[in-house]
N, C-alpha and C positions, 0 to 999 in steps of 0.2 A: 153701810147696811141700811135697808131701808127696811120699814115695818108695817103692818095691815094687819088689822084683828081678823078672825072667823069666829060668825055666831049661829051660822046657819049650816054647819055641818060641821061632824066632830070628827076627828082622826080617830084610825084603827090603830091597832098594834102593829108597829115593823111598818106602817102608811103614812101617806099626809095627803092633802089635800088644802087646795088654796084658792079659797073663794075669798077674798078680804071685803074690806070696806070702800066706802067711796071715798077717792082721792081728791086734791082738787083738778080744777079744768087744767092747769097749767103742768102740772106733774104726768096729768093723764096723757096729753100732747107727747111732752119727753118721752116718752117710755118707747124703749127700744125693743125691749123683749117680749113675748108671751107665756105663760104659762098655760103649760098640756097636764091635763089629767087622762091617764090611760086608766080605764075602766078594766077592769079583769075579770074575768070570771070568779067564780065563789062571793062576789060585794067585794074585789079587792083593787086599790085603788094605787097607783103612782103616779106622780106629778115629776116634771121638771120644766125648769124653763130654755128656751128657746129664741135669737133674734125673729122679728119679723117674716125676715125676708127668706128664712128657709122654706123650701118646698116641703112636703111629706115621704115623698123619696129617702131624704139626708135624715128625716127625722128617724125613720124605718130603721136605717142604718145603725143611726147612735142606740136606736132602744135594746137593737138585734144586739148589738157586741155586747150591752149590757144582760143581757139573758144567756147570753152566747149559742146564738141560733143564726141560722141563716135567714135571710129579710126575706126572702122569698114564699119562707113558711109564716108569715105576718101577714095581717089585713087588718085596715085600718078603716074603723067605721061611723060615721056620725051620723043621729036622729035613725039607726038602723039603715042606712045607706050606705054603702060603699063610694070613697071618696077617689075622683084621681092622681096619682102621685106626682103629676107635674104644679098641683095646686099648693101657692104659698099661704102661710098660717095667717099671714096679714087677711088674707081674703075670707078664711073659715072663722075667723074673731071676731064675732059680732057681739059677745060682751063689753060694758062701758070700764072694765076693772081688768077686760086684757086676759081672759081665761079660756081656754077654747078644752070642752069637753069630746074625745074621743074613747073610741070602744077597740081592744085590743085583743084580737082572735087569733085563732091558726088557722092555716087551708084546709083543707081535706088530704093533699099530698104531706103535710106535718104530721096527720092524723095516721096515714096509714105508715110513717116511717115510728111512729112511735114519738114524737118530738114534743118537749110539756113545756113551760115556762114555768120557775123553778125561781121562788124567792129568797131563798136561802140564796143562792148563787147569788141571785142580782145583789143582793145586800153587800155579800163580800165583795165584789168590785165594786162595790159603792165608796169613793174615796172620800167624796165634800160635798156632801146633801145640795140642793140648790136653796130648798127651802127645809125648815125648821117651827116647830111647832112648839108655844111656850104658853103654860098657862097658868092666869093672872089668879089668883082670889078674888070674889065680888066683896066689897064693901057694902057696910047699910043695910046689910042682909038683902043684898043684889046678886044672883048665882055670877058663878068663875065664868070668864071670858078665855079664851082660845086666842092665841095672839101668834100670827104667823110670820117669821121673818124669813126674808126670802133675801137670799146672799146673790151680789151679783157679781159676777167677774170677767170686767169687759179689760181687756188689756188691746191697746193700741196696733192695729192689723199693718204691718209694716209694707209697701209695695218694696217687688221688682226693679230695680234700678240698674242690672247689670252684675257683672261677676266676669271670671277667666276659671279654666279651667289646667289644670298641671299634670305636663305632659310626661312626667314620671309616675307620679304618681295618681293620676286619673284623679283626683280629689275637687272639688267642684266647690269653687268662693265667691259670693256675694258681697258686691260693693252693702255698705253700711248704709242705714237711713237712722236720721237721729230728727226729732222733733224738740221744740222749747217748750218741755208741759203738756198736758194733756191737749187733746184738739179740741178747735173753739168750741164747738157744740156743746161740749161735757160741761165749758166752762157757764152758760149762761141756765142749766138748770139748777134749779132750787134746793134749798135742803144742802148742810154738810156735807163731801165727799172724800175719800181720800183713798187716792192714786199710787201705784207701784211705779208710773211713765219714769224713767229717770234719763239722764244724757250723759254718757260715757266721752271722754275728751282724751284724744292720745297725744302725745308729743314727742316727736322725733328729730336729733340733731343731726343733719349730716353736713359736707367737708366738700366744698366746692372748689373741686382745682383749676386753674388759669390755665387752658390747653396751649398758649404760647406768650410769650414775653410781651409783655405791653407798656407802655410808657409811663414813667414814675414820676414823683417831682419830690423836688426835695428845699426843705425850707432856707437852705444858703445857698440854690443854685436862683437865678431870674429867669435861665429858660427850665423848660421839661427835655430831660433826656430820655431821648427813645432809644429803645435796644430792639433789634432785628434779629432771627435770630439765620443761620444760613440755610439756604434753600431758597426754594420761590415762594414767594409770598403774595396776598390775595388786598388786591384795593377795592374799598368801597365802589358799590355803583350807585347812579341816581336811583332818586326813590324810584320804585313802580307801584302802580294803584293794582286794585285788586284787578279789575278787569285786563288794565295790561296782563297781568300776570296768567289769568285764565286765556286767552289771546294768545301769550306764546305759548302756552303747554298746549294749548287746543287736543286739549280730553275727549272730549267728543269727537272731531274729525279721526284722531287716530284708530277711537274706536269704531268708528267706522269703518273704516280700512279694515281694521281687523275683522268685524262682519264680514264687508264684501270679499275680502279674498279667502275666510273659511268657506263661507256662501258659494263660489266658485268652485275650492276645493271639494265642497260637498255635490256638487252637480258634475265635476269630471269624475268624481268615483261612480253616479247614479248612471254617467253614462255608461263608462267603462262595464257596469255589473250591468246594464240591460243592452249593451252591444254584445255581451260573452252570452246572455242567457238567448239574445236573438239570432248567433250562430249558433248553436248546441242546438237548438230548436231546426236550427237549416238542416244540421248534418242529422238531423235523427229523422226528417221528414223525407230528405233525401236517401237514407238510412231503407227507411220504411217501405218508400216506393221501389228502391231495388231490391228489399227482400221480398214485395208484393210482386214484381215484375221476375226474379228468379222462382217465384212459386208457381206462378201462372206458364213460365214457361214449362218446367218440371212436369207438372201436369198434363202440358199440351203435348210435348213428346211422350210420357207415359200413355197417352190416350192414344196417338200416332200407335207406338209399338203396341197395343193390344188390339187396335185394330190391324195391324199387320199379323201378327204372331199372337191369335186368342187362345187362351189357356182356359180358363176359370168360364162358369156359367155367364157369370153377367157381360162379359166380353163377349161372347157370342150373343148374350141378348142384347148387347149394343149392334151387335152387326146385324141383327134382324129389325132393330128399328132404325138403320139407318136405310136399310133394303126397304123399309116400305115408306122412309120418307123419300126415296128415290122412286116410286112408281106413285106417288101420289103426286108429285111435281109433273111428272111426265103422264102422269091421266087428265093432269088439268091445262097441260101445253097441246096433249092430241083434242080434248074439247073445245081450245078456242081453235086450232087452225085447220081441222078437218071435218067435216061432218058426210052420213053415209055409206058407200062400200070403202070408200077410204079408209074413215074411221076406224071400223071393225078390222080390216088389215093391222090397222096400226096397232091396235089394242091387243090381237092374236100375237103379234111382234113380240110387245111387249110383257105377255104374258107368258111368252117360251123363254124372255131374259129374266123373267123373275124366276121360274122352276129353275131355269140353271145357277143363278146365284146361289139360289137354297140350298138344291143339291149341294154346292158347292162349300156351304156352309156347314152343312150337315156331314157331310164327311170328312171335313176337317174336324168337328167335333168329336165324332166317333173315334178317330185314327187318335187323338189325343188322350179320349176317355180309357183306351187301351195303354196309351202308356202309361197313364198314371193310374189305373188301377191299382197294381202294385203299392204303390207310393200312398196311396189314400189308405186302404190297408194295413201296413205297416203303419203309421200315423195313427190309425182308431186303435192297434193293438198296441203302442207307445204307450199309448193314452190312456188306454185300461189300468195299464200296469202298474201307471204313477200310483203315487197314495192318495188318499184324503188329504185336500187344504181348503182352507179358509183363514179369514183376517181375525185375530183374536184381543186379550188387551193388549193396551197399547200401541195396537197396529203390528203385531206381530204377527209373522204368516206361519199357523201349523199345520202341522204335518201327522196326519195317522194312519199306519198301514193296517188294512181290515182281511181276513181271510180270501177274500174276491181279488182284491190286489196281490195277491200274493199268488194265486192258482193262476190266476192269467202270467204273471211273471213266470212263474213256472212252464205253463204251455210254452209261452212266449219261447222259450230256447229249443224245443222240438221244433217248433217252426220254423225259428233260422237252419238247425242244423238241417229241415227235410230241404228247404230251400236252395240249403248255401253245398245241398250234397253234389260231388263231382259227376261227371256224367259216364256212368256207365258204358265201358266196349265189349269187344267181341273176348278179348284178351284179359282183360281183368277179373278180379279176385272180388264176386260178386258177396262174399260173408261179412263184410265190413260195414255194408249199406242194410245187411237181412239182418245182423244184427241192432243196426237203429231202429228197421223196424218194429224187430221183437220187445225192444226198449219199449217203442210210441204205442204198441201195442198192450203191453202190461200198464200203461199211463193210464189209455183210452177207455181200457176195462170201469176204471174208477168213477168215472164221469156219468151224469145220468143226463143223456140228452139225444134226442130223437136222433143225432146224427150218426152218433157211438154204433151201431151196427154196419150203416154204410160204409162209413170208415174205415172199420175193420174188414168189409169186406175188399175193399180197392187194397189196403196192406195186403191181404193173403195174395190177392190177383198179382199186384207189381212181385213177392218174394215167386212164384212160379214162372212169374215171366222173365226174372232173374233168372234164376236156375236153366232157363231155358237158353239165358245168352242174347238176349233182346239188346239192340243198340237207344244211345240216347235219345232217339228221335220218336221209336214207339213208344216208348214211356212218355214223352211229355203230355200227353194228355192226359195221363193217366196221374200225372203227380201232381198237373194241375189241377184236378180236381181234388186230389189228396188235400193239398192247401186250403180252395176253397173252402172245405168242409172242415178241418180244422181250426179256422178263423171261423168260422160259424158257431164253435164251440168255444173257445177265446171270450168271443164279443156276449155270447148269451151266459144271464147269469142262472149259477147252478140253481138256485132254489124257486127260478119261475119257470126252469125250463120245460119243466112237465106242464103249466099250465098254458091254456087255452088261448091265444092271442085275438084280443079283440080288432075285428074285422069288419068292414063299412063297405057298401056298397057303392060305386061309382056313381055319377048321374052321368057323365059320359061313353066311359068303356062298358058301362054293364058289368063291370067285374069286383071282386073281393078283394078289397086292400087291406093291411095293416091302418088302424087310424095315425100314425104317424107320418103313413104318405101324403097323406092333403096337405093342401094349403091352409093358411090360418092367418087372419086379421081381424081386429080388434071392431071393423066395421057391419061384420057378416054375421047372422044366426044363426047358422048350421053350417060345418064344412062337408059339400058334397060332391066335389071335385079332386079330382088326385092330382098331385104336382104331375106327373107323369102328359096327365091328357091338356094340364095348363101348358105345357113348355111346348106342348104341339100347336098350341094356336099360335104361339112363337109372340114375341115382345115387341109393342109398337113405340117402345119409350125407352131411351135408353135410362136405367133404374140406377145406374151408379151416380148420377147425379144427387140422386133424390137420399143415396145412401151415405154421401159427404153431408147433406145438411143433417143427417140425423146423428152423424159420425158427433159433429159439432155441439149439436146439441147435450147431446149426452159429456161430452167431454165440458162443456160448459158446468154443466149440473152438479159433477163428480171437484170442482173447483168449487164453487160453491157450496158442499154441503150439502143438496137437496135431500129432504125428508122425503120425498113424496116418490114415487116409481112411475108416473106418466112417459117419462122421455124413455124409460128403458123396456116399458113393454109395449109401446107404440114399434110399428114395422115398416119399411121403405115404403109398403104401395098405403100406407095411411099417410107419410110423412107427401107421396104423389096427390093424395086426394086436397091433403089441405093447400099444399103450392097451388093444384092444377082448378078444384073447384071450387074450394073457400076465396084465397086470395086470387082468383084467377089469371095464375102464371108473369104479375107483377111485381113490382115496389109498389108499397101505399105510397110513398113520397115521390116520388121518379119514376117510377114507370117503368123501370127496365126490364127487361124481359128474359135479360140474359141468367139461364136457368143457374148457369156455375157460379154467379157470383151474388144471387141470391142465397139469405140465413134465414133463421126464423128467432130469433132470440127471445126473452123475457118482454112484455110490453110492464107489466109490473115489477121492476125489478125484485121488490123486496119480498113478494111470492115466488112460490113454485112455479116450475113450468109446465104445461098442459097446455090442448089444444086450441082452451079459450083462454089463454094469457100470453098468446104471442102474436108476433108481428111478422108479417114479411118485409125485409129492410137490404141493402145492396151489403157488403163488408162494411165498406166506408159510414154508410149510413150507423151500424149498428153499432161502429165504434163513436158516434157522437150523440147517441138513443140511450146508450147503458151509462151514459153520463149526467143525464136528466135526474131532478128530484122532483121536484112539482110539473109534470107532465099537461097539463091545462096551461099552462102559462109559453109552452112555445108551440103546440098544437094547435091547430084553427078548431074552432068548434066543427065546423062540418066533417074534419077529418077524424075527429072525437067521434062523432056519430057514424061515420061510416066503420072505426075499427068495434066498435059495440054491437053493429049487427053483425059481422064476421064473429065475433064471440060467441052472440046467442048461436048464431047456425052451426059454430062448432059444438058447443054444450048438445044442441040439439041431435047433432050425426053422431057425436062420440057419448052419448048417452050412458054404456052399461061400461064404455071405461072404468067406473070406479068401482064397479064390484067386481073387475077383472084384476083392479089397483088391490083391494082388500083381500082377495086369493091370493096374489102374490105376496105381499108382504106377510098374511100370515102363514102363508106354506115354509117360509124359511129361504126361497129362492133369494128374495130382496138381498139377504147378505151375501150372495156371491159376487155381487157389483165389488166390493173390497173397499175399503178407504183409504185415504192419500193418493189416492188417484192408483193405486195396486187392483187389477183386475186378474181375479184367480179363475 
């Protein structure tokens, strides 16, 4: 134990503090440790000592478990500074007596969890003070002196040397280190000391057996008798030096081997897995191009048969713009090889083969629009009948039937039976068919719709012309008209049918349409043309082209997720403007021209799509474009700039798209798109 008065500060109650005296030079040198005073709040003070070499970190530590608080809610502070915790107390001890004063606070995160330092506590795990405070009487009539002993307990810090570990029991042993007395350093300081170091010595006997029979001798024989024992036996060999010895085993070489032929083994597997991934890759390219190569055929025969066999509108507007790409080639073969009365012959020629195509065109359409009249009809009355659906949660699709779905169902089987009625002869029992009537008649009563009188008048006509014995052939006009008019009453709903339908004026025929006859796109500011007088100026482009990239787009978008409604209220002759005027009728990248195998996709992937965020790109292209992340980095600047102004000039033409966007999605339309790709 070593000892140091204090005269310049007195200990508290349950405190100490350890300011001593001046020691000498040589004592001062020895000294291993420092003593910390932690300042506390209220004037309260503790002290302990500490080696040198610890950091503030470790000291943190010991104080924290001594309060029993987390170190985190601590801060440690000298001259009102905040110290950093990798700094060791060697370096903050700038007193000659080895005493380094610090300030002992809490954070604000202590403060707001409620967190105090708590003396009471720290005292009960106080086991063995470091320092002790003893005080002296003055003699002479000299006042009492403060005499602080400060205990030190340096025990001998043993290294690492090894250990095994047991493999039953997982228990984990270190080889022993023993020393003779304490270490020299201890021993050349000054002053009494006395050590706990002591050297524990084991001693173990054990019983070494001779693994075989060896040569004895015996004090009345003159030779030594050797005994062998049977089996093969092992004779010495000449000595070998170490390097012999490392020589034959050649450690190294063999390890080497074993390198290079893992080394090997590791490079026939690297090949073997990028030969299997470099076929999978053939058969999926090849893969690819036959299902790109069966798609393009599919198409080209579907295109084949509707130009043979047109049904549907846009197949006949392909054949009028294939009719005028046929007389535009042949007006610009008669201007270079004719000129004069020739010319005008040839052009009169030609203009009597274009009316007859058309003709030709046009009666095919008609003769078609008559068969399936019927068929379209049926389909709109299908279609009424259904219920109410939309996508609901969880993507489920409901269902709810409204008073309207119902009344049309209901008509709906008057109409088949007026339809599916037999045809009346000369011969038959006309009260069968007069009774349906009088049925469809007592219906029709119910109904409030401008038609409901005619109706009923064509019913009373047909029950007279019954009675009179009319064969099936004078009736069919007459029941065809029946039908008509009762699909007119079907399709209109009861509760608008007394009102007034709003009606637009033509800018072509001069005449009064429903505004649902005109045309309509997203480009135009009034619709003042009727589909009726558009379909007569007949189609210079064949539009189903233009209706596959939009097909795509949207089917793109519906994968994706898009928030946004541009792709689905955009319409084929916008999706023609952007191919034909914005990107004019190209690849940015390639040039190709070929209209079917042009897309338009995302140029920014991770936005929506619209008419300024896309690309014109071939298939192929658009599958190595939607792979792209940093898009500047394989694009040329110039071609950066040229898709920039294609943007502005779309932003610019599609201008009131977004508050066409903003009606739709708030009318409620937006959610009949469906999700999961379910379109109701």
């Amino acid at each position: 134990m070593s000892e140091h008065t204090d005269v310049e500060e007195p200990f508290s109650d349950a405190t100490a503090t350890a300011s001593g005296p001046r020691l000498p030079v040589g004592a001062r040198k020895n000294r291993k440790d420092v003593t910390v005073k932690f300042h506390l709040m209220k004037a309260q003070v503790v002290a302990h000592a500490y080696p040198r070499h610890h950091t503030l970190d470790e000291v943190k530590e010991h104080i924290a478990c001594k309060f029993q608080v987390k170190s985190k809610f601590l801060l440690l502070r000298q001259a009102g500074m905040e110290v950093a915790g990798h700094r060791r107390l060697g370096e903050l001890c700038v007193s000659e007596y080895d005493v380094c004063d610090l300030e002992l606070l809490l954070s604000e995160a202590a403060r707001q969890e409620n967190v105090q330092l708590n003396l009471k506590l720290y005292y009960r795990n106080l086991t063995l003070p470091d320092i002790i405070t003893v005080r002296i009487p003055g003699e002479d009539g000299k006042p009492p002196r403060d005499v602080v002993v400060e205990i030190e307990n340096q025990v001998i810090t043993k290294p690492f040397v090894g250990g095994y570990i047991n493999k039953l029991s997982n228990i984990e042993y270190h080889h022993a280190f023993t020393q003779t007395g304490p270490p020299a350093d201890r021993l050349t300081q000054s002053g009494t000391r006395f050590s706990r170091d002591t050297q524990t010595v084991c001693e173990r006997t054990t019983t070494t057996a001779i693994p075989r029979c060896q040569a004895v001798q015996h004090s009345a024989l003159v030779e030594a008798e050797r005994k062998i024992p049977e089996g093969s036996t092992r004779e010495p060999q000449p000595y070998e030096t170490f390097q012999e010895l490392e020589l034959r085993k050649d450690v190294v070489g063999k390890v080497t081997l074993l390198q290079r032929n893992w080394r090997r083994v590791l490079w026939k597997r690297l090949i073997r897995k990028s030969a299997a991934e470099w076929r999978d890759l053939q058969r999926q390219q090849q893969q690819n191009e036959i299902s790109a190569k069966h798609s393009k055929t599919l198409a080209h025969n579907k295109t084949c048969v509707a130009r043979a066999y047109p049904k549907t509108n846009e197949e006949f507007d392909a054949l009028f713009a294939q009719i005028h790409n046929w007389k535009e080639n042949e007006l610009k073969m008669i201007r270079e090889r004719y000129s004069g009365a020739p010319k005008i012959a040839e052009m009169n020629i030609l203009l009597d083969k274009e009316i007859q195509l058309l003709n030709g065109v046009e009666r095919q359409r008609r003769a078609i629009r008559r068969e399936q009249s019927e068929e379209v009809v049926e389909r709109q009355l299908v279609k009424i009948s259904e219920p109410k659906r939309w996508v609901g949660c969880n993507n489920r699709v409901i269902e709810m039937e409204t008073p309207q779905t119902q009344r049309a169902r209901f008509l709906l089987l008057y109409y088949r039976r007026l339809k599916e009625a037999p045809p009346s002869t000369v011969d038959a029992d006309p009260q069968e068919h007069v009774a349906l009537l009088d049925e469809l008649s007592d219906v029709i009563v119910q109904e409030s719709h401008p038609a409901t009188e005619e109706l009923e008048n064509l019913l009373q006509r047909e029950r007279q012309l019954l009675l009179c014995h009319l064969g099936a052939e004078d009736l069919a006009i007459l029941r065809k008209r029946q039908l008509t008019l009762l699909a007119d009453i079907i399709r209109t709903d009861p509760e608008k049918a007394r009102e007034k339908p709003a009606n637009k004026l033509c800018r072509k025929c001069k005449k009064l349409r429903p505004t649902h006859a005109f045309t309509v796109h997203t480009r135009q500011r009034s619709a003042d043309v009727c589909g009726q007088c558009s379909s007569l100026l007949g189609s210079t482009v064949d539009i189903a082209v233009y209706r596959s990239i939009l097909r795509a787009v949207r089917r793109d978008e519906r994968k994706r997720g898009s928030l946004a409604s541009y792709a689905f209220i955009i319409q084929e002759n916008d999706i023609k403007h952007i191919v034909e005027n914005i990107w004019h009728g190209h690849s940015v990248i390639s040039n190709d021209t070929d209209r079917a195998d042009l897309l338009l996709p995302r140029w920014n992937v991770a936005q929506d799509w619209s008419p300024w965020n896309c690309v014109c790109l071939t298939e192929q292209e658009t599958r190595a474009h939607l792979k792209l992340q940093r898009l500047d980095r394989y694009y040329q600047p110039s071609v950066m700039k040229e898709i920039q102004s294609k943007h502005a000039l779309a932003r610019s033409v599609f201008g009131q798209l977004r508050e066409i966007d903003q009606e739709f999605t708030e009318s409620g339309d937006w959610w009949q798109v469906g999700l999961d790709g379910k379109v109701v």
